[in-house]
ZAMIVEX-494198 format. One record per residue: x, y, z of N, C-alpha, C, O, CB in turn. Coordinates in steps of 0.05 Angstrom, whole numbers, padded with zeros to 5 digits, always signed. Glycine has a CB too. Layout:
# ZAMIVEX-494198
XYZXYZXYZXYZXYZ/...
This chain:
# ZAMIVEX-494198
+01042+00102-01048+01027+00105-01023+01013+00079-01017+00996+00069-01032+01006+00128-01026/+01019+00071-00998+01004+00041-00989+00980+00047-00980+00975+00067-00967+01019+00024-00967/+00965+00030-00985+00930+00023-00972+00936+00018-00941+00955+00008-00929+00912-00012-00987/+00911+00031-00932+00914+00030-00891+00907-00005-00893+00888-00017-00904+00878+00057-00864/+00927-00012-00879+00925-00040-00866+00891-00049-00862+00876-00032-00854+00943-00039-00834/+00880-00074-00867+00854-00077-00868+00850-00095-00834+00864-00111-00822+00845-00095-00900/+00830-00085-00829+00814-00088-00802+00805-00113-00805+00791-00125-00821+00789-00069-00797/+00817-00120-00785+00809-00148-00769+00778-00156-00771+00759-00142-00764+00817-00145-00736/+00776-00186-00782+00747-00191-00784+00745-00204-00811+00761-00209-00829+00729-00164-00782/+00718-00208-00807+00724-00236-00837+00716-00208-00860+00702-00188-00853+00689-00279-00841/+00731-00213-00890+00729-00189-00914+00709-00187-00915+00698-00207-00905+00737-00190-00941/+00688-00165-00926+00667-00164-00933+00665-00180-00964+00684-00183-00979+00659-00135-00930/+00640-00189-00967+00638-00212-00988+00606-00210-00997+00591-00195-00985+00646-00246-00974/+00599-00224-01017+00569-00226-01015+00556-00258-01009+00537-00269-01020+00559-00215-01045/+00572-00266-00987+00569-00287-00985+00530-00293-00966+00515-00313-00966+00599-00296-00971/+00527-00265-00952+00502-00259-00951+00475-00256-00967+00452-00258-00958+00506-00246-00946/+00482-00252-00989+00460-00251-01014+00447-00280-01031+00456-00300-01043+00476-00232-01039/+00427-00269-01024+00411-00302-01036+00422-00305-01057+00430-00285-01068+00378-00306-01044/+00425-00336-01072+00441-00351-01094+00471-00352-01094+00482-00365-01111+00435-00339-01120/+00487-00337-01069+00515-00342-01073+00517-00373-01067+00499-00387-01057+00535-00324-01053/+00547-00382-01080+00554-00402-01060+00575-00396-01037+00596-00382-01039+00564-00425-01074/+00565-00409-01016+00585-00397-00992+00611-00407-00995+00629-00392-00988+00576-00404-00961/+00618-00430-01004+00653-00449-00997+00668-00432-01025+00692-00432-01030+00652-00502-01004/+00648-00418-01039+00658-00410-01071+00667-00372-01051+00687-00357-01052+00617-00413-01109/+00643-00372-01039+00645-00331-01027+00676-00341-01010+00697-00331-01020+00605-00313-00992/+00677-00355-00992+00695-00364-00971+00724-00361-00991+00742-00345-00985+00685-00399-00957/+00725-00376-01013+00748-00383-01016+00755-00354-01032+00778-00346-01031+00752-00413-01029/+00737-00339-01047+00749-00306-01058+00749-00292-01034+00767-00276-01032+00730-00287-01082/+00729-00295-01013+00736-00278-00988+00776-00282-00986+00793-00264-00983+00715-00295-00953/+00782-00312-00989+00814-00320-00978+00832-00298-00996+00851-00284-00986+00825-00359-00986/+00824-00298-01021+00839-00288-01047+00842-00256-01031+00863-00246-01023+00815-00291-01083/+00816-00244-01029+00816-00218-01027+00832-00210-01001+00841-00188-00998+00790-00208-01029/+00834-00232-00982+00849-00228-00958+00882-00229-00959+00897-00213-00948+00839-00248-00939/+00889-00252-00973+00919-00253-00974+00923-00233-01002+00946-00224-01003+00932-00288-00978/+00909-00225-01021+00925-00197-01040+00928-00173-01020+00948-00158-01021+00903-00183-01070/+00907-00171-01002+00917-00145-00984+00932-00144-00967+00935-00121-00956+00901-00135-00971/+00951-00168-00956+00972-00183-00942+00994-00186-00954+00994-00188-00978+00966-00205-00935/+01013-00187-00942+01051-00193-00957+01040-00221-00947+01030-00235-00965+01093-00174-00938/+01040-00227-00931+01038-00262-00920+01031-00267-00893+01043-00260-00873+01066-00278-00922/+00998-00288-00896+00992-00295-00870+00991-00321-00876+00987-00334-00896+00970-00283-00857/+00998-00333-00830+00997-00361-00837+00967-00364-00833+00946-00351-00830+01016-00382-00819/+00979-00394-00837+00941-00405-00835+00928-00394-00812+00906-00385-00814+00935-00442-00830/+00943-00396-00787+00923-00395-00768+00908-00360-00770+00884-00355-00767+00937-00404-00736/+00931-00338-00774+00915-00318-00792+00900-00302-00802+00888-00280-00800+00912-00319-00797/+00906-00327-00817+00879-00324-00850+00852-00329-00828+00834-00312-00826+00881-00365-00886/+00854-00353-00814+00832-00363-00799+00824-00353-00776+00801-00360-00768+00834-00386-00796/+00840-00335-00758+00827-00309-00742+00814-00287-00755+00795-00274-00746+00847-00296-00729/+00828-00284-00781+00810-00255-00792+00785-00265-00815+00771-00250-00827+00834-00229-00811/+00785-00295-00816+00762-00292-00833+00746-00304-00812+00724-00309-00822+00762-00307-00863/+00747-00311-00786+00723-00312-00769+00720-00345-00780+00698-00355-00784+00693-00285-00776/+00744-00360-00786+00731-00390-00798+00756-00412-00779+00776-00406-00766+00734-00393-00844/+00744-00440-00784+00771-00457-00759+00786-00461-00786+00782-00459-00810+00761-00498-00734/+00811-00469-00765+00834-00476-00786+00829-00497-00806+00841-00498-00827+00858-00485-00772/+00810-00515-00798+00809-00533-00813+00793-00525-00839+00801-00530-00862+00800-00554-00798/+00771-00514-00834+00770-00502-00864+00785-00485-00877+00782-00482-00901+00750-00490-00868/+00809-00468-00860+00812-00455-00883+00844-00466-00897+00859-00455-00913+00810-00422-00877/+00846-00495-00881+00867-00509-00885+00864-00521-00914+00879-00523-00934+00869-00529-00863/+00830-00531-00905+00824-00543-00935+00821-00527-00954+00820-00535-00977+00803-00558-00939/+00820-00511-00949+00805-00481-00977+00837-00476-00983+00845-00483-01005+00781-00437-00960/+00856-00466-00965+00875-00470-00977+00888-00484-00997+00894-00477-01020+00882-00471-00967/+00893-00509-00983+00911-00521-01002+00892-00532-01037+00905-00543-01055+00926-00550-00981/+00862-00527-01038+00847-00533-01057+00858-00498-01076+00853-00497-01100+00810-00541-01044/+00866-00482-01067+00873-00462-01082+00899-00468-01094+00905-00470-01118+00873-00438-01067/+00915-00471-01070+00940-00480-01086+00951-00501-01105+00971-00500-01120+00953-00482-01074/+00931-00525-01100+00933-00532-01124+00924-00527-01155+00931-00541-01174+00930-00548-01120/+00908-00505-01155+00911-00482-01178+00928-00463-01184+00924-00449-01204+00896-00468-01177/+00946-00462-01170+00963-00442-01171+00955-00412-01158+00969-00391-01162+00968-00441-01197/+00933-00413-01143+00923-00384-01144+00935-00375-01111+00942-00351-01108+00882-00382-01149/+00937-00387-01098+00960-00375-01074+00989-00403-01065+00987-00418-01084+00936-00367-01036/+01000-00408-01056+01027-00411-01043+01040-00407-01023+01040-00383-01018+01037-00403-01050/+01047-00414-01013+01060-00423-00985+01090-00412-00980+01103-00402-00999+01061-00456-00983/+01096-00413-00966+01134-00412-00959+01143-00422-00941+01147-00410-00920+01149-00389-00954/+01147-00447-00945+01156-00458-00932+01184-00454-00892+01188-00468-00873+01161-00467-00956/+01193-00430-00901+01206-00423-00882+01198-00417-00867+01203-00428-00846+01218-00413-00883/+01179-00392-00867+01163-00378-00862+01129-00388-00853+01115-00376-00837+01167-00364-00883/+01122-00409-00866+01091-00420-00870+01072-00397-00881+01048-00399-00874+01078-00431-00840/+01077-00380-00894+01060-00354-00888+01054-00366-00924+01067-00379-00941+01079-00315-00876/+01025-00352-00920+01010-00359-00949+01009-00335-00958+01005-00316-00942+00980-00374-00950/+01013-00330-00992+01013-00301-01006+00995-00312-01033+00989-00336-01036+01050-00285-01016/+00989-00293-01047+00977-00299-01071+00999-00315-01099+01020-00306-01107+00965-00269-01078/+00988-00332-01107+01003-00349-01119+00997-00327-01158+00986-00306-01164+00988-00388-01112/+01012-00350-01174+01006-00335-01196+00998-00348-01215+01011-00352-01236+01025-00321-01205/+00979-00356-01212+00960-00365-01223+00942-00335-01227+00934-00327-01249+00948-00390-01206/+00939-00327-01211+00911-00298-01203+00938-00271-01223+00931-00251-01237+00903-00286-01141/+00958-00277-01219+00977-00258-01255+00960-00263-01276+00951-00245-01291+01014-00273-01271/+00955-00294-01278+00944-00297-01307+00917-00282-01316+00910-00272-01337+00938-00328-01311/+00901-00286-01283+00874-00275-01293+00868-00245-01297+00854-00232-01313+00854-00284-01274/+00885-00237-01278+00890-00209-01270+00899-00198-01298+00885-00180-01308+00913-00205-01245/+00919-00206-01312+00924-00197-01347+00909-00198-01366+00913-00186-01387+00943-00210-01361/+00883-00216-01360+00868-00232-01376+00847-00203-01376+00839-00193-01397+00857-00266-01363/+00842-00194-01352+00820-00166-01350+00835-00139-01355+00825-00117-01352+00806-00162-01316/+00858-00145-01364+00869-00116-01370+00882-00119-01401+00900-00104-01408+00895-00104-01345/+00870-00143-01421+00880-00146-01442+00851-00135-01447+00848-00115-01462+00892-00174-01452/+00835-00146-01438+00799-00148-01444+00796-00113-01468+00791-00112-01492+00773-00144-01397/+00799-00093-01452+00795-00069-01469+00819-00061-01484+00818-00051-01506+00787-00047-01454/+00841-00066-01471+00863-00064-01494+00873-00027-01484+00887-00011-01497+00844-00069-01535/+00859-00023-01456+00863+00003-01448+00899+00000-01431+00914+00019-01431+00832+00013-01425/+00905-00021-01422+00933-00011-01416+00948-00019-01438+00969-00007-01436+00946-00023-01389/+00948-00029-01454+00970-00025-01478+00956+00014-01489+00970+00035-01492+00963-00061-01513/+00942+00012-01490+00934+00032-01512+00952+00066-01488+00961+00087-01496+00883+00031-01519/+00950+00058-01462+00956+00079-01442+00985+00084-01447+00998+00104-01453+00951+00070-01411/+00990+00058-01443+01024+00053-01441+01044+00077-01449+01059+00090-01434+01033+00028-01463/+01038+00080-01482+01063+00097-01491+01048+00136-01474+01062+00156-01474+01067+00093-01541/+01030+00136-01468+01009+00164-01460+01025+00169-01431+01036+00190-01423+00966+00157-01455/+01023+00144-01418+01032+00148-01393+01058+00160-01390+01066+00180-01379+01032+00126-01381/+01072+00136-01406+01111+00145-01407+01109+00189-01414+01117+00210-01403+01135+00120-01454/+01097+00182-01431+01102+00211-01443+01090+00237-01427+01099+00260-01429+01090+00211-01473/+01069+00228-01412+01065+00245-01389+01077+00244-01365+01072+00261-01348+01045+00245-01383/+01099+00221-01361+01118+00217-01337+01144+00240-01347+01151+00260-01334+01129+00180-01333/+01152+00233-01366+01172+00250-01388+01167+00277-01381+01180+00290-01365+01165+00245-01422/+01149+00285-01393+01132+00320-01391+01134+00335-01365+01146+00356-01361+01097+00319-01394/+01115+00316-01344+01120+00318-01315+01139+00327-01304+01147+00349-01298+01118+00300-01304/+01152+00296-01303+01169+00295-01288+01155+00273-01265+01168+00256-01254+01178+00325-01279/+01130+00277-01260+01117+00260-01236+01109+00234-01245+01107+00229-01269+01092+00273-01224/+01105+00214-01223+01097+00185-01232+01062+00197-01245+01047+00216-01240+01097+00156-01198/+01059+00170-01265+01040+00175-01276+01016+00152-01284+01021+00133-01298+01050+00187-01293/+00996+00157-01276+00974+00136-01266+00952+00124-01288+00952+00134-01310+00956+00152-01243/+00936+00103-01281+00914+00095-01300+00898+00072-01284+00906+00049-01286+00926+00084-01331/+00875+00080-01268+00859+00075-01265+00831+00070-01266+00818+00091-01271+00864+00078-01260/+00812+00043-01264+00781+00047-01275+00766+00050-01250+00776+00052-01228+00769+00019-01295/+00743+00049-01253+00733+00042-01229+00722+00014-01221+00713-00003-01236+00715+00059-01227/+00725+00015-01201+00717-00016-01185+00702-00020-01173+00713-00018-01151+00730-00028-01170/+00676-00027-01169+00658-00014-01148+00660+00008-01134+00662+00029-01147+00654-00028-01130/+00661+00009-01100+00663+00031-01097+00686+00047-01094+00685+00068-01081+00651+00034-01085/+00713+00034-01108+00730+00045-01102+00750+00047-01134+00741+00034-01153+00740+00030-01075/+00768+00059-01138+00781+00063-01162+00813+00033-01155+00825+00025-01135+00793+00107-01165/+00813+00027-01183+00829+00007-01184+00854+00011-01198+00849+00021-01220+00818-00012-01192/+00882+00007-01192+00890+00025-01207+00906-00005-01226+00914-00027-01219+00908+00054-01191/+00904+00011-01254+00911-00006-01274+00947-00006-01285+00954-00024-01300+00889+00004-01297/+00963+00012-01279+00981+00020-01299+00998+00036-01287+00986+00057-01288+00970+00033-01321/+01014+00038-01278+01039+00065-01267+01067+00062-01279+01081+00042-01280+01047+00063-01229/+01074+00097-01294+01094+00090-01301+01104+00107-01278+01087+00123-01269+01102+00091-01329/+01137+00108-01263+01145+00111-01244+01162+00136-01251+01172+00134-01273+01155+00088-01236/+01166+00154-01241+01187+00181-01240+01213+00172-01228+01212+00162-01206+01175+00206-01219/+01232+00174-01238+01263+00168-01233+01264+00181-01198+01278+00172-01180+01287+00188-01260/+01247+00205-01195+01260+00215-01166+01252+00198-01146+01231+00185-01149+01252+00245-01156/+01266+00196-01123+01275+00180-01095+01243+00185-01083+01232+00164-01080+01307+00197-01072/+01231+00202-01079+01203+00206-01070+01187+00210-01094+01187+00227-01112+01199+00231-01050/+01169+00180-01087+01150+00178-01108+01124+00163-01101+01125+00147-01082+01162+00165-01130/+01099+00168-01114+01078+00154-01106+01079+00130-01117+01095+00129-01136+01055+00166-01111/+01063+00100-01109+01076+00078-01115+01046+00059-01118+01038+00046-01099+01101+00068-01089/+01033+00057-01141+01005+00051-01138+01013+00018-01155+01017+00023-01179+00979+00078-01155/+01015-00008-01149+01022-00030-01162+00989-00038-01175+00967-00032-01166+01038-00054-01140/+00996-00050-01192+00967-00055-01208+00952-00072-01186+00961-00090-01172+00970-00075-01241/+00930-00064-01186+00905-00083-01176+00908-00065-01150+00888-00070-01135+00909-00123-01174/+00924-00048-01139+00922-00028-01117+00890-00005-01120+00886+00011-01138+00954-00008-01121/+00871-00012-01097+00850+00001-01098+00847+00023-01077+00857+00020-01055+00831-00016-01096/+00834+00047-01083+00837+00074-01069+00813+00086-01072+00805+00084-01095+00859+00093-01079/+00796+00101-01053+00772+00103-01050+00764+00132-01067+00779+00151-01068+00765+00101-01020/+00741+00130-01078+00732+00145-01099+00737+00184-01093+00743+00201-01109+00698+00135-01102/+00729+00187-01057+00722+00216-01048+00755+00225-01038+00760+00249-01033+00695+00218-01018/+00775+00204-01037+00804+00212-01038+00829+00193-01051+00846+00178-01042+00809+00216-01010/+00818+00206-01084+00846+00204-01101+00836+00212-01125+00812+00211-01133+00863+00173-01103/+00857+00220-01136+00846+00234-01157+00843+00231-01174+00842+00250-01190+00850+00249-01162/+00839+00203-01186+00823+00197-01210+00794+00183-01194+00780+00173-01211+00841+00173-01235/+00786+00181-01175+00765+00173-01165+00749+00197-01158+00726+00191-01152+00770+00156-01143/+00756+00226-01158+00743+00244-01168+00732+00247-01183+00708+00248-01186+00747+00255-01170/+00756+00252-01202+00751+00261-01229+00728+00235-01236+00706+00245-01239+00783+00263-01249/+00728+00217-01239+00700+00192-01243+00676+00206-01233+00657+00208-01248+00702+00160-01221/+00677+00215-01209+00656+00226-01188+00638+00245-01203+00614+00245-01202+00669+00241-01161/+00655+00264-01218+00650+00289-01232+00644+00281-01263+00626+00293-01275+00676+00309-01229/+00654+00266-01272+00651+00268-01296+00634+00241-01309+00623+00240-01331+00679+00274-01306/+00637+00216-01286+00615+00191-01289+00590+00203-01284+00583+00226-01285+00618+00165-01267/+00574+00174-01276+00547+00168-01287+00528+00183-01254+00524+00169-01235+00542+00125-01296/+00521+00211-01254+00510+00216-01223+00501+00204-01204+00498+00214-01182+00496+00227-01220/+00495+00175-01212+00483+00156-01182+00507+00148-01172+00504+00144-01148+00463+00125-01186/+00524+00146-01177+00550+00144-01173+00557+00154-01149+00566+00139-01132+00564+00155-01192/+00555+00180-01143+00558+00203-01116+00529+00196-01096+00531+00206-01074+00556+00244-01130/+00509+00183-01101+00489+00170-01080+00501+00149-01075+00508+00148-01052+00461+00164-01086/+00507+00128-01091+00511+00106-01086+00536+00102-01063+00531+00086-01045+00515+00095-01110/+00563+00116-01065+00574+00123-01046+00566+00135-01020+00570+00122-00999+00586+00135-01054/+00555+00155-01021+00548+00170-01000+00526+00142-00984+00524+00141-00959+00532+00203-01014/+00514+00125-00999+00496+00105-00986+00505+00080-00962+00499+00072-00939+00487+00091-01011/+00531+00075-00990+00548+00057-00982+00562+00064-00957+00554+00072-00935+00565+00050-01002/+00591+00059-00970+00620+00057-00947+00612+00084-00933+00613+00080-00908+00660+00059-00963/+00605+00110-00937+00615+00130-00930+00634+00147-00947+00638+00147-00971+00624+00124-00911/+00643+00163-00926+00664+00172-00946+00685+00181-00912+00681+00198-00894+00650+00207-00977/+00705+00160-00918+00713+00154-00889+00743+00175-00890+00758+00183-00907+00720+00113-00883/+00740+00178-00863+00766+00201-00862+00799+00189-00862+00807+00174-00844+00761+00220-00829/+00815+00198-00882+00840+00189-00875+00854+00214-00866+00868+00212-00845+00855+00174-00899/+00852+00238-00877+00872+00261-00865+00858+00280-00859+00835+00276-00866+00894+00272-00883/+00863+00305-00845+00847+00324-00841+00835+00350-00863+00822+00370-00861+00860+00331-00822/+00851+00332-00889+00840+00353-00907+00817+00326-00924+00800+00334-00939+00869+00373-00931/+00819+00302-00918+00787+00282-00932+00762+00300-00930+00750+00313-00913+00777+00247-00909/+00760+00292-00959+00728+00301-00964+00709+00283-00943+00707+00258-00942+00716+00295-00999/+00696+00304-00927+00678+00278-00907+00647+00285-00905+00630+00277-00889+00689+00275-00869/+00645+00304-00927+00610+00306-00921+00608+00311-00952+00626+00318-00969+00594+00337-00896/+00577+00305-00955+00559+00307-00983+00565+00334-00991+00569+00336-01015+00523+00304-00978/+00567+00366-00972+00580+00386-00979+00594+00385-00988+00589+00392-01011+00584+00397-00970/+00623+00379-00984+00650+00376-00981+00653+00366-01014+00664+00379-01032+00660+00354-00953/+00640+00340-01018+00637+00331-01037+00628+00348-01062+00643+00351-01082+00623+00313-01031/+00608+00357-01060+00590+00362-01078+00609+00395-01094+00617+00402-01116+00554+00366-01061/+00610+00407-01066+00630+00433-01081+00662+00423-01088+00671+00442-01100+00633+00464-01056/+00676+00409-01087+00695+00390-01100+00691+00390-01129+00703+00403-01146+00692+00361-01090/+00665+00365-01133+00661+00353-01163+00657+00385-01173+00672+00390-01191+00630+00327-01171/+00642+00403-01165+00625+00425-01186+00658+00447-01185+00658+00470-01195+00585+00445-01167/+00677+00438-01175+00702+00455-01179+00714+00434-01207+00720+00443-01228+00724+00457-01146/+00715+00413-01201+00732+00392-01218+00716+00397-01251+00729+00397-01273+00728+00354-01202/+00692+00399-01249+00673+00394-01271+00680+00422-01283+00677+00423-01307+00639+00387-01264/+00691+00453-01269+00687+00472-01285+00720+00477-01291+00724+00489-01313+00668+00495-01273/+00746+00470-01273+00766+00467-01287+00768+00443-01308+00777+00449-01330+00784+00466-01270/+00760+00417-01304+00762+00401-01329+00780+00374-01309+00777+00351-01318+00782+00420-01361/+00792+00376-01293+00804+00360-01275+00806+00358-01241+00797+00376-01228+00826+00364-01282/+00814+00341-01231+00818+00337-01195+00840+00347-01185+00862+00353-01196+00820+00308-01183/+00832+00348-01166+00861+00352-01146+00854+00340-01124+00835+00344-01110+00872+00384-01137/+00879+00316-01121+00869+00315-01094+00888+00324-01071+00901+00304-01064+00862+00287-01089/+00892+00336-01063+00908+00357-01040+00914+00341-01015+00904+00352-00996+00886+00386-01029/+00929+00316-01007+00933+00310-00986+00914+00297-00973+00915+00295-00949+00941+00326-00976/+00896+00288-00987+00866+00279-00980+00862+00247-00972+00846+00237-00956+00845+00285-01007/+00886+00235-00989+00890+00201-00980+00915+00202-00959+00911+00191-00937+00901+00177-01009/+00937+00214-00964+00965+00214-00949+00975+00249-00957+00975+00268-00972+00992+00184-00966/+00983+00231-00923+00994+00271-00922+01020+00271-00941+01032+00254-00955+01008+00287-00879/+01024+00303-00936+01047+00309-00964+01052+00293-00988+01074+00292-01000+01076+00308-00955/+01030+00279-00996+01013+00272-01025+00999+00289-01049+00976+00297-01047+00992+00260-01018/+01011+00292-01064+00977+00303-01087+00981+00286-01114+00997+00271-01125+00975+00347-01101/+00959+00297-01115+00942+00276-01150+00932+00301-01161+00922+00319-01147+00906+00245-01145/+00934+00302-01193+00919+00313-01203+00910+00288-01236+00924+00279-01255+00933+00344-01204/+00883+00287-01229+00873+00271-01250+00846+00285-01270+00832+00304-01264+00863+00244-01234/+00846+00268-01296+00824+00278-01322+00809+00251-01327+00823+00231-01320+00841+00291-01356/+00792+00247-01335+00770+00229-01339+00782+00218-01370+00792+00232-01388+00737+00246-01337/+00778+00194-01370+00775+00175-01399+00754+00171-01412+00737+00153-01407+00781+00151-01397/+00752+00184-01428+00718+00175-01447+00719+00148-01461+00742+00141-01466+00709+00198-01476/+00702+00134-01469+00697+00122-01494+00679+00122-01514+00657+00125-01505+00697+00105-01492/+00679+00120-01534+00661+00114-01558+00627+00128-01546+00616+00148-01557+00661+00073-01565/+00619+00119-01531+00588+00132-01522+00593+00152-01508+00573+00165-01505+00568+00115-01504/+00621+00165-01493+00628+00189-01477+00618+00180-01450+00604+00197-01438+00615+00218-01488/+00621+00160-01438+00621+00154-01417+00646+00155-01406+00663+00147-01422+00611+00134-01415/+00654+00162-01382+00673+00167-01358+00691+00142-01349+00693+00139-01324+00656+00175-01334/+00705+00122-01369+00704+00104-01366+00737+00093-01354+00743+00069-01357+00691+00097-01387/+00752+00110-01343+00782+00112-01328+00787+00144-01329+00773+00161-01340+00811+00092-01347/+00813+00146-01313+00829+00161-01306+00857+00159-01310+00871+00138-01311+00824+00164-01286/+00864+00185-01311+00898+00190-01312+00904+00210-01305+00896+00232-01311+00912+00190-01335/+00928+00199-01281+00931+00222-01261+00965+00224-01269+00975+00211-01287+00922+00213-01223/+00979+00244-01252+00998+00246-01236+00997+00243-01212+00973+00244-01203+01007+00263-01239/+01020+00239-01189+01022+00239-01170+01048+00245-01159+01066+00240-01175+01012+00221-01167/+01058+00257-01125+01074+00264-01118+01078+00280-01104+01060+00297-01103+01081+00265-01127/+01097+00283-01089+01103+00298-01060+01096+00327-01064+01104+00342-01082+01137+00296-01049/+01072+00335-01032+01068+00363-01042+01085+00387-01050+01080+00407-01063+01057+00372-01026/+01117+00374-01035+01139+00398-01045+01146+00404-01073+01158+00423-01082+01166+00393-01034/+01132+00378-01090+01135+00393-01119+01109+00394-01133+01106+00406-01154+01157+00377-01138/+01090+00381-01122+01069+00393-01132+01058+00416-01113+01043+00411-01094+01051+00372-01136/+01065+00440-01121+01063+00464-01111+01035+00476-01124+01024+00470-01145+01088+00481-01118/+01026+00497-01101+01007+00511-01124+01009+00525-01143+00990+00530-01159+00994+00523-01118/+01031+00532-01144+01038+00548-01174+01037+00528-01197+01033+00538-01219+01070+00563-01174/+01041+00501-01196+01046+00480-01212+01012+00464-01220+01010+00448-01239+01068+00460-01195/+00999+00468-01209+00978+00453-01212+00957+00456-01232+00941+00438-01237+00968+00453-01192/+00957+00488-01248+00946+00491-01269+00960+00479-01299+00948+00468-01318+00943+00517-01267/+00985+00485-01296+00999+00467-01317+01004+00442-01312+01012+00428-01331+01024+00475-01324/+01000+00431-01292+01001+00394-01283+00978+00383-01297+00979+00363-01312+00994+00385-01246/+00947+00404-01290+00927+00399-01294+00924+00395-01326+00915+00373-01334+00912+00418-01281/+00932+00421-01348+00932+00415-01372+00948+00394-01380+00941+00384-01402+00937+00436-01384/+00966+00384-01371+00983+00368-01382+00972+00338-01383+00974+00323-01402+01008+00370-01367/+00956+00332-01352+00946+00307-01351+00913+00308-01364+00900+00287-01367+00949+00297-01318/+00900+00338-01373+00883+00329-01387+00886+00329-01420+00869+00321-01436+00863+00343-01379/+00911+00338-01425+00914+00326-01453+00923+00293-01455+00914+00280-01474+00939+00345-01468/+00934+00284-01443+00944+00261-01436+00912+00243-01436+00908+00225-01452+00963+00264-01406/+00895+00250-01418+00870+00234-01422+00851+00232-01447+00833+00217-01453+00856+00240-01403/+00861+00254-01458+00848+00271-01480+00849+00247-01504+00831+00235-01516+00867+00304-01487/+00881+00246-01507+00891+00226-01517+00887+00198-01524+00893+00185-01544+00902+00227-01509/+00877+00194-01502+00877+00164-01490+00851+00160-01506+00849+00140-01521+00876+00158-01452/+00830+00179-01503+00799+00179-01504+00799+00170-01535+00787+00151-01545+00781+00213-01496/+00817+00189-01546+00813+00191-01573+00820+00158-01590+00816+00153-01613+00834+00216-01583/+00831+00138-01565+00836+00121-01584+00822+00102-01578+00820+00081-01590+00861+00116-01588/+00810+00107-01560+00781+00092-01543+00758+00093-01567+00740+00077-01569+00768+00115-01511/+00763+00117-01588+00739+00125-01600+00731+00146-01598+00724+00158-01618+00721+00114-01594/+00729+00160-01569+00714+00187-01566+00719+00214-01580+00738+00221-01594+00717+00193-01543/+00701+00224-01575+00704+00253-01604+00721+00270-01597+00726+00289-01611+00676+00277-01611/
């Protein structure tokens, strides 16, 4: 499931907050703009970050000679270089949670039958770490570093419910909780009887709530102190995630997290 195309305008950044540096906010503003892009050219990059070409000519090519974005020459269109692979592996060696997922995932793709997920949270949105893929032709398609908002997907529930409670203000403060389909959770109600359903089955569902004829069903990751600290979902077309299927989807992906927890440490 792809992320809704991002709105014109320079990224949000904290390039507003006393002690940033701005040419330092500017140039991860660039990063965070071309990962959410297949490829823009310069001029672009420099309509949607609200900056002239000439800076972001220079911010450019000062990236690329790090390796961290790239060019194409045919095309001129700038993408993320791979240099930002290296770092990007560097934060998912850090806990040792996608090796440790790895063989959990396969074996709940196996079980399934459905693609099968591992995400943490990211500020205010869930990040997803890990997908192993279901052989069938319709499948959900989450590539690492793919981010999806906490009140629609279903390990950003399951977080909601089973993380740290400022968590559900802090959202509700922030972004919102913005509508993608007509079944999105869009009010503090909506919300609140959700988590207190998720918290007394033990897992999420998310019912078509990011993309239509979509569902997720996700369980919370503990660690060592029993903090809420990832998710593992399934995912896949509502014609086979049926309701008759969702109580055994549900046990399946909370043994699977169950799992995971246990090698995290948790009891």
């Amino acid at each position: 499931m792809a992320e809704p195309s991002r709105k014109r305008g320079r990224p949000r950044s904290a390039k507003d907050n006393v002690g940033t540096v701005q040419v330092l906010d500017r140039a991860l503003d660039m990063l965070d703009l071309l990962a959410a892009n297949k490829g823009l050219t310069l001029s672009e990059v420099a309509e949607q970050m609200e900056q002239s070409p000439s800076t972001v000519h220079r911010l450019l090519h000062s990236l690329a000679a790090r390796g961290m974005v790239e060019s194409d020459p045919a095309t001129q269109a700038w993408t993320i270089g791979p240099a930002t692979f290296r770092l990007g592996s560097a934060f998912m060696r850090r806990s040792g949670i996608v090796e440790r997922a790895r063989p959990i995932l396969r074996g709940l793709m196996e079980h399934t039958g459905e693609t099968a997920n591992l995400g943490i949270l990211n500020g205010d949105s869930v990040m997803f770490l890990s997908q192993v893929e279901t052989q069938e032709t319709i499948r959900a398609f989450f590539p690492p570093g793919t981010r999806s908002p906490l009140h629609a997907s279903g390990i950003g529930k399951a977080l909601l419910a089973f993380g740290a409670p400022e968590m559900r203000a802090t959202l509700l403060q922030g972004q919102g909780l913005t509508k993608f389909t007509d079944k999105t959770l869009t009010t503090a109600e909506m919300l609140d009887a959700d988590i207190a359903r998720t918290r007394a089955r033990g897992f999420s569902f998310d019912d078509e709530e990011r993309t239509r004829g979509m569902r997720c069903i996700a369980a919370p990751v503990f660690d060592l102190s029993g903090a809420a600290v990832a998710g593992i979902s399934v995912s896949g077309p509502s014609h086979r995630i049926g309701s008759e299927h969702i109580k055994t989807l549900g046990a399946a992906v909370s043994a699977a997290a169950q799992e995971l927890s246990q090698t995290l440490g948790a009891a």
